[in-house]
C-alpha positions in Angstrom: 123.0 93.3 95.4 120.0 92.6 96.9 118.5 90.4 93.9 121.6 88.6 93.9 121.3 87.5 97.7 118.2 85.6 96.0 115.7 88.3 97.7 112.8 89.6 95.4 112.7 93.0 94.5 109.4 95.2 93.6 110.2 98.4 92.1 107.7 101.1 92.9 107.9 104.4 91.1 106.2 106.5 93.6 104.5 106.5 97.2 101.3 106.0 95.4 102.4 103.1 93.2 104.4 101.3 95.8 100.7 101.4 98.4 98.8 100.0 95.4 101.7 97.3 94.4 102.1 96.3 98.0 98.4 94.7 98.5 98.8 90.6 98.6 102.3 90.9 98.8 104.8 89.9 101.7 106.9 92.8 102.6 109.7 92.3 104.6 111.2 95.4 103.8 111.3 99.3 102.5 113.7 101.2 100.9 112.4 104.1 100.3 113.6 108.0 99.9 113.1 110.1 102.6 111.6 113.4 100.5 109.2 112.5 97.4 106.5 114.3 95.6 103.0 112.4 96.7 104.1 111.6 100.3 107.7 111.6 102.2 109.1 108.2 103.1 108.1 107.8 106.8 105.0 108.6 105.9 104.5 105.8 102.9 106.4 103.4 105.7 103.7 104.2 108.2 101.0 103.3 105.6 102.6 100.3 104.5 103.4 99.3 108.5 99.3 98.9 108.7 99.3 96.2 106.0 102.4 94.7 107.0 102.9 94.6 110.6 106.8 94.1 111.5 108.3 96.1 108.2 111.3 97.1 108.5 112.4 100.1 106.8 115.6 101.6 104.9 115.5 105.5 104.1 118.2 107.1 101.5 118.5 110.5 100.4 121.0 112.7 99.0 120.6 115.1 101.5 122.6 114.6 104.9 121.1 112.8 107.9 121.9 116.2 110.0 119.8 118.2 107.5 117.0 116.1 106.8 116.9 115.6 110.9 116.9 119.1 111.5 113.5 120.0 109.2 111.8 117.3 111.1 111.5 115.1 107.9 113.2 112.3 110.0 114.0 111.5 113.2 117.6 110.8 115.1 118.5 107.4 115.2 116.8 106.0 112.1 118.4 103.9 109.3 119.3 105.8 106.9 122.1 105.9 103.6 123.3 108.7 102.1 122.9 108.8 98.0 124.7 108.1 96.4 126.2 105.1 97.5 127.9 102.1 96.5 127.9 98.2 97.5 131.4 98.1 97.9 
């Protein structure tokens, strides 16, 4: 979907890859799962936001915003999608 609206799209397959990819890149934006083995999402977003000031992110997981929320992973009020999920 988002390829299609003519953006380009860098597939990371980790925290740790997407911090090395990201150097002389333009970011606009991150979509990123919240919970991940190196380092959770808002932590590689807060990383990434040093490099690239004005990021925006997206966080998904397959676990519910209440949950996720409630563990102190994220933080009410944050944009986040729920896996999995569709374009429709």
């Amino acid at each position: 979907m988002l390829s299609n609206s003519g953006l380009k799209i860098v597939i990371a397959v980790s925290a740790v890859h997407a911090l090395s990819i990201s150097n002389n890149q333009h970011v606009d934006l991150l979509l990123s799962d919240v919970i991940m083995p190196e380092m959770n999402g808002p932590d590689l977003y807060e990383r990434l936001l040093e490099d690239h000031p004005g990021l925006k992110v997206l966080y998904m997981s397959s676990y519910t915003n209440n949950v996720i929320v409630h563990h102190g992973v994220l933080y009410g009020g944050v944009n986040f999608i729920k896996k999995t999920f569709t374009v429709n």
